[in-house]
Structure formats: C-alpha cells, structure tokens
VMD Tcl script that builds the backbone (N, CA, C; Angstrom):
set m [mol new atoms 231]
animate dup $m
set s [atomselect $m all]
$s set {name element resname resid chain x y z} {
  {N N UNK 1 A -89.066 -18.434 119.821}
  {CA C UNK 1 A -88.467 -19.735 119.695}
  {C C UNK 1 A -87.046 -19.667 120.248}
  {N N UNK 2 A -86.788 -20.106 121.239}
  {CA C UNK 2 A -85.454 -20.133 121.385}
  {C C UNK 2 A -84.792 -21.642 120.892}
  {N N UNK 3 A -83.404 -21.257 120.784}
  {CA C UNK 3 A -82.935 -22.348 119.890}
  {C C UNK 3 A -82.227 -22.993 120.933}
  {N N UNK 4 A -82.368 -24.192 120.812}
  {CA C UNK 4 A -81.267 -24.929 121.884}
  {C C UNK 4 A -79.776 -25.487 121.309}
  {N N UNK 5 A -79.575 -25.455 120.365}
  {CA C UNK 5 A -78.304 -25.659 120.144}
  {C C UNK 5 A -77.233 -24.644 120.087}
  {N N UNK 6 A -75.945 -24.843 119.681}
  {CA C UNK 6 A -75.265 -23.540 119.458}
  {C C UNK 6 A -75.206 -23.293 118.056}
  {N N UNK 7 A -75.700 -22.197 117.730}
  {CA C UNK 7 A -75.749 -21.840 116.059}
  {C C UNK 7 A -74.828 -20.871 115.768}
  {N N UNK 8 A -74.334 -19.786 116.728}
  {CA C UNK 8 A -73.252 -19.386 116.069}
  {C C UNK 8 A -71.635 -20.158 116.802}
  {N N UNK 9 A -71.677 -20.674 117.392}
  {CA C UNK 9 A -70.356 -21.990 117.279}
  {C C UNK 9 A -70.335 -22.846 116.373}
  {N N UNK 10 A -71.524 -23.374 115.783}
  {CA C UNK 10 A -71.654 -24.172 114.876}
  {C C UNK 10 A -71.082 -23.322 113.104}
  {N N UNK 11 A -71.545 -21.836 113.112}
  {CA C UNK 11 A -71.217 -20.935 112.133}
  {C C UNK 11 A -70.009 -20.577 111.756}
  {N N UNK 12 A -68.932 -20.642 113.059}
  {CA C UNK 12 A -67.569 -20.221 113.057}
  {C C UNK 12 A -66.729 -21.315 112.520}
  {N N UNK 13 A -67.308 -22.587 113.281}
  {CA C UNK 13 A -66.658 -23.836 112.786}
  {C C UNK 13 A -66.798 -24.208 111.510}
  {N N UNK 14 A -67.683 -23.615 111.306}
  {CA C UNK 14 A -68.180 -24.449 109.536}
  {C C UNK 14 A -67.351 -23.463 108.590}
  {N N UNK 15 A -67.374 -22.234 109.242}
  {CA C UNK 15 A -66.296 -21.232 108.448}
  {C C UNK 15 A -65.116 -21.667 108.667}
  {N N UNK 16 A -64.279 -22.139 109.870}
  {CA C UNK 16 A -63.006 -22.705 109.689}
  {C C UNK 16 A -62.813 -23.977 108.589}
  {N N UNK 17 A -63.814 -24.970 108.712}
  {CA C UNK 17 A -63.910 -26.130 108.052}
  {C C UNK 17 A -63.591 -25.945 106.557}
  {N N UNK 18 A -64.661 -24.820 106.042}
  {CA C UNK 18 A -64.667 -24.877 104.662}
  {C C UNK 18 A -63.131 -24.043 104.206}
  {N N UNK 19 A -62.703 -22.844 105.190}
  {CA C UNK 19 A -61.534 -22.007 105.025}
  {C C UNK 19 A -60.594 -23.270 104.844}
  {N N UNK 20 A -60.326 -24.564 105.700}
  {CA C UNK 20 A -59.330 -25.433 105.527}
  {C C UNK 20 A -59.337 -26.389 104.503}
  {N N UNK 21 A -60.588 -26.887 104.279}
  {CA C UNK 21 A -60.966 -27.523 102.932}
  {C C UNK 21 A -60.785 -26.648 101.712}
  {N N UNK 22 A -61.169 -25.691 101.481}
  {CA C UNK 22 A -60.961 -24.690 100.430}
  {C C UNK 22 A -58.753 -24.695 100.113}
  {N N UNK 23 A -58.435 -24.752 101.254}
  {CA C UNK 23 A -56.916 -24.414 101.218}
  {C C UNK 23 A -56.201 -26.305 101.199}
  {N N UNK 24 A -56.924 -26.805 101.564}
  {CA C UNK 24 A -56.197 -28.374 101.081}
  {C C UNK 24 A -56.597 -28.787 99.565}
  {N N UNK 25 A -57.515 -28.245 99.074}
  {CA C UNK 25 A -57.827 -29.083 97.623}
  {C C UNK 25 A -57.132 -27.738 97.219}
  {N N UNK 26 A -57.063 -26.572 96.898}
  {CA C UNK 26 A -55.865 -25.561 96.048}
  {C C UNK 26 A -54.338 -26.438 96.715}
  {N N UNK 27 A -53.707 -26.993 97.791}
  {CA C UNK 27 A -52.730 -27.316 97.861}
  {C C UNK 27 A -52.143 -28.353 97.295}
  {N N UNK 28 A -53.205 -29.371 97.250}
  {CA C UNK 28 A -53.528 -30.634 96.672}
  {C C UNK 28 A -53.442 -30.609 95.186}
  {N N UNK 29 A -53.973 -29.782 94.715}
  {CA C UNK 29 A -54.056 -29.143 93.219}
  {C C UNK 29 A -55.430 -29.988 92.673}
  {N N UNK 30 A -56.185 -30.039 93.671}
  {CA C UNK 30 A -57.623 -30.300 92.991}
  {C C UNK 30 A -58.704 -29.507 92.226}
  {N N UNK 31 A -58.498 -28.267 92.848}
  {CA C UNK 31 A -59.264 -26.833 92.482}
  {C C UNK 31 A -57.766 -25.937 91.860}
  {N N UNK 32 A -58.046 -24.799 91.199}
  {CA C UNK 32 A -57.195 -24.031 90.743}
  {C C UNK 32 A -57.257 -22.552 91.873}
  {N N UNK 33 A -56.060 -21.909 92.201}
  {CA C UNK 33 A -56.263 -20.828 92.984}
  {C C UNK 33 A -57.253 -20.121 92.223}
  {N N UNK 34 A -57.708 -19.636 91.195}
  {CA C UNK 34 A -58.494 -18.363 90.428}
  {C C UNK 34 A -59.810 -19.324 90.626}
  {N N UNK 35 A -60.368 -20.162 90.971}
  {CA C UNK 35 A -61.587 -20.733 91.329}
  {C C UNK 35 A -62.609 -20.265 91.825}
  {N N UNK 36 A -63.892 -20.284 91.665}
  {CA C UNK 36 A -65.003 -19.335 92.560}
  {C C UNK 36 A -65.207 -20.324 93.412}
  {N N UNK 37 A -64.708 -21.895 93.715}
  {CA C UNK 37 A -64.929 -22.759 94.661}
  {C C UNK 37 A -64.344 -22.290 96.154}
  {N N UNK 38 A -63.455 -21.307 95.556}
  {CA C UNK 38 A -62.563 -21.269 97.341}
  {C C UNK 38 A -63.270 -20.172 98.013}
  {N N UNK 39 A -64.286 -19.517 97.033}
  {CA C UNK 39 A -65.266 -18.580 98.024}
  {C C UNK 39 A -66.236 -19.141 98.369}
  {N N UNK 40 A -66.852 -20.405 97.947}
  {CA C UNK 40 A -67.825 -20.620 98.093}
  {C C UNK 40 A -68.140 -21.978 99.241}
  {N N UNK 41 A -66.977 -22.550 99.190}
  {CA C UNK 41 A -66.658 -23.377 100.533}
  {C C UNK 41 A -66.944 -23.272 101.804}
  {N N UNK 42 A -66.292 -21.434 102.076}
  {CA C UNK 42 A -66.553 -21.274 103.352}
  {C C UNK 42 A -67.693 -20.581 103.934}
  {N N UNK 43 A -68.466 -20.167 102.687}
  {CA C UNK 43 A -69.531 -19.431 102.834}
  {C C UNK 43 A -70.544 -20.776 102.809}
  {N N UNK 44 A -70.717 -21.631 102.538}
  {CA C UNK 44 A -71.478 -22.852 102.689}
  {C C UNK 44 A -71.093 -23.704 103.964}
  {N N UNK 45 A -70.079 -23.333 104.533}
  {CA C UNK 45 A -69.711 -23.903 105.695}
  {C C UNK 45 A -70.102 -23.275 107.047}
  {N N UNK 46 A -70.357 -21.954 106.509}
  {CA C UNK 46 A -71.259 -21.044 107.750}
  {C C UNK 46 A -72.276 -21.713 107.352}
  {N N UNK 47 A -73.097 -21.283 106.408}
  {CA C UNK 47 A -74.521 -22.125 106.427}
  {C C UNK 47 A -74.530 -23.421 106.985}
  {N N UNK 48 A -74.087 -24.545 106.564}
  {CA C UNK 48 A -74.221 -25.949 107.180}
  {C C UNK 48 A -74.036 -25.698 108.147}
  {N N UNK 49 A -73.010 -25.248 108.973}
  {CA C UNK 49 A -72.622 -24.934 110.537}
  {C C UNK 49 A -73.815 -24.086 111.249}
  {N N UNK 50 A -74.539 -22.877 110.963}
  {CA C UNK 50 A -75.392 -22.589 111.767}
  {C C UNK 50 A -76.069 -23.626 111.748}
  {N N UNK 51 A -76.729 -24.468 110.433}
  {CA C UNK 51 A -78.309 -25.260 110.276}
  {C C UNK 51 A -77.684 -26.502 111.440}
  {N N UNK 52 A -76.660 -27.064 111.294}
  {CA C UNK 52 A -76.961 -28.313 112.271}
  {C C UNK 52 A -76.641 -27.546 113.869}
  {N N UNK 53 A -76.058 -26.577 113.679}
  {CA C UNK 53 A -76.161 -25.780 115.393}
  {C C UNK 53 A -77.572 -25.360 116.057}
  {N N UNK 54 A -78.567 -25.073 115.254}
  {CA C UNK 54 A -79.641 -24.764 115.628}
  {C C UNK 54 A -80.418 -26.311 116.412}
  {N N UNK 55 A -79.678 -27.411 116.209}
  {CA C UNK 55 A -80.137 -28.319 116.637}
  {C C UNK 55 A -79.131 -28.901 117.943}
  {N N UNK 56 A -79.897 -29.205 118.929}
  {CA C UNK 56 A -78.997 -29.778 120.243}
  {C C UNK 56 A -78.686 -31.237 119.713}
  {N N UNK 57 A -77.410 -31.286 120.402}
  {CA C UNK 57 A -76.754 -32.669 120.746}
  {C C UNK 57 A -77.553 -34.198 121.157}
  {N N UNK 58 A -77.119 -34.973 120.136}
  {CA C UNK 58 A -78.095 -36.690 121.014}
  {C C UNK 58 A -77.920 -36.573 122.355}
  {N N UNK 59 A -79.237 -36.436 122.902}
  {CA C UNK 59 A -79.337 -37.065 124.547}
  {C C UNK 59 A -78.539 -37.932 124.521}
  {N N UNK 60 A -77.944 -38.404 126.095}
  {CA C UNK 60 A -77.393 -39.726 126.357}
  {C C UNK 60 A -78.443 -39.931 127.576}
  {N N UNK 61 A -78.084 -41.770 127.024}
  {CA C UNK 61 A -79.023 -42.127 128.032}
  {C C UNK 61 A -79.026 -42.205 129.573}
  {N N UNK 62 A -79.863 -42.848 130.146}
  {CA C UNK 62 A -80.237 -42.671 131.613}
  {C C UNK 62 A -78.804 -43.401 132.185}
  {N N UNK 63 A -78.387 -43.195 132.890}
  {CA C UNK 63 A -77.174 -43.630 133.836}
  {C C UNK 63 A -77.770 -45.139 134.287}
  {N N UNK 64 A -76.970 -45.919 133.959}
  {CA C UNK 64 A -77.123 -47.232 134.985}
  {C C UNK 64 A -76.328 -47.153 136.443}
  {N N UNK 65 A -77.248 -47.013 137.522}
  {CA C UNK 65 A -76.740 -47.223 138.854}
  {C C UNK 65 A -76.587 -48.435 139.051}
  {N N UNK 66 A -75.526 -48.766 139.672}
  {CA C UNK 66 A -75.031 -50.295 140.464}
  {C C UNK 66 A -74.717 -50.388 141.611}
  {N N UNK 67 A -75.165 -51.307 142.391}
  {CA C UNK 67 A -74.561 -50.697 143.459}
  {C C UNK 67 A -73.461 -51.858 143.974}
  {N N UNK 68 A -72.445 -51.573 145.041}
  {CA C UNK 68 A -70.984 -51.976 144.757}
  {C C UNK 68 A -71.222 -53.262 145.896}
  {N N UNK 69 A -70.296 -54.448 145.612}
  {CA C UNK 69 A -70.807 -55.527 146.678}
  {C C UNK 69 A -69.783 -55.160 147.551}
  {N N UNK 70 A -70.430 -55.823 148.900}
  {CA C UNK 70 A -69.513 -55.736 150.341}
  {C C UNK 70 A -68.218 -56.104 150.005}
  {N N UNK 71 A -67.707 -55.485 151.216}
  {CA C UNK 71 A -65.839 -55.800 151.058}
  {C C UNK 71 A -65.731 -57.447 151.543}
  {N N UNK 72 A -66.737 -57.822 151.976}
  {CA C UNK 72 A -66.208 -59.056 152.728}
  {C C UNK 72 A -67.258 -60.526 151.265}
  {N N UNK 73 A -67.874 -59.888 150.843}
  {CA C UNK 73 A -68.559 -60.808 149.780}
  {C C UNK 73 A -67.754 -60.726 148.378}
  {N N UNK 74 A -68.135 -62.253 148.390}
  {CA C UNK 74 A -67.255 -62.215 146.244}
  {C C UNK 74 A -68.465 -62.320 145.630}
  {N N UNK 75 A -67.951 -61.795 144.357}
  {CA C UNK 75 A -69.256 -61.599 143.331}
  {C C UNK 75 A -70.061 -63.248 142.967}
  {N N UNK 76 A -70.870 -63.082 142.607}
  {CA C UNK 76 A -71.376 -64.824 142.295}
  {C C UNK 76 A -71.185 -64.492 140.680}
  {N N UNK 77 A -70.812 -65.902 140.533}
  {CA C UNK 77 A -71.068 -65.343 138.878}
  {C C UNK 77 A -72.167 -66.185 138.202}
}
mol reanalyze $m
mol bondsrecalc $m
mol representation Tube
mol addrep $m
C-alpha cells in the first residue's frame, strides 16, 4: 500500500502543534506545569498528524480555459 499523503510531515507538525498548545494553556494558566496533560498533547499530536497525513490533499478542480478576445473586438455583454 503506498500512502499518498505525507504522514511523517503531518507527524512532526502535529508534534509542534501539541508542543505549542501544551506551552500556551501552562502560560495561560489553564493546565498546571506538574500536569500529565503537557505529555500527552504532543504525543496525540503525532498521532492526529500522521492519521490525517496518510491521507492526500482535496483535488482541485479542472481548470477553466478561456480563451482571450481580439485586440481589435470589445467584449459583448
């Protein structure tokens, strides 16, 4: 099975995410520093980060071609 998304970019980020979330709610004074929440943030943030990396990006859709009017014609409207 190869995976088409990026799962370990998605892993690193989710580890930064939760490392910065973990350090705004102790700054904030939402969590207490002696908390088992600030380990467990970033270790759930690798997880979420690989699981949605294993998945590719929304397609975008088909390009609309137009094509451009003469220099000497005005548009009709």
């Amino acid at each position: 099975m190869r995976a088409r998304g990026r799962p370990i970019v998605g892993g690193i980020a989710g580890f930064f995410f939760g490392l910065f979330l973990a350090a705004d709610l102790v700054l904030f004074g939402a969590i207490k520093f002696k908390d088992l929440t600030i380990v467990i943030l970033p270790v759930a943030g690798i997880v979420v980060g690989i699981l949605l990396g294993l998945f590719p990006p929304l397609r975008r859709g088909r390009a609309v071609t137009t094509t451009p009017a003469a220099p000497n014609e005005e548009p009709t409207p």
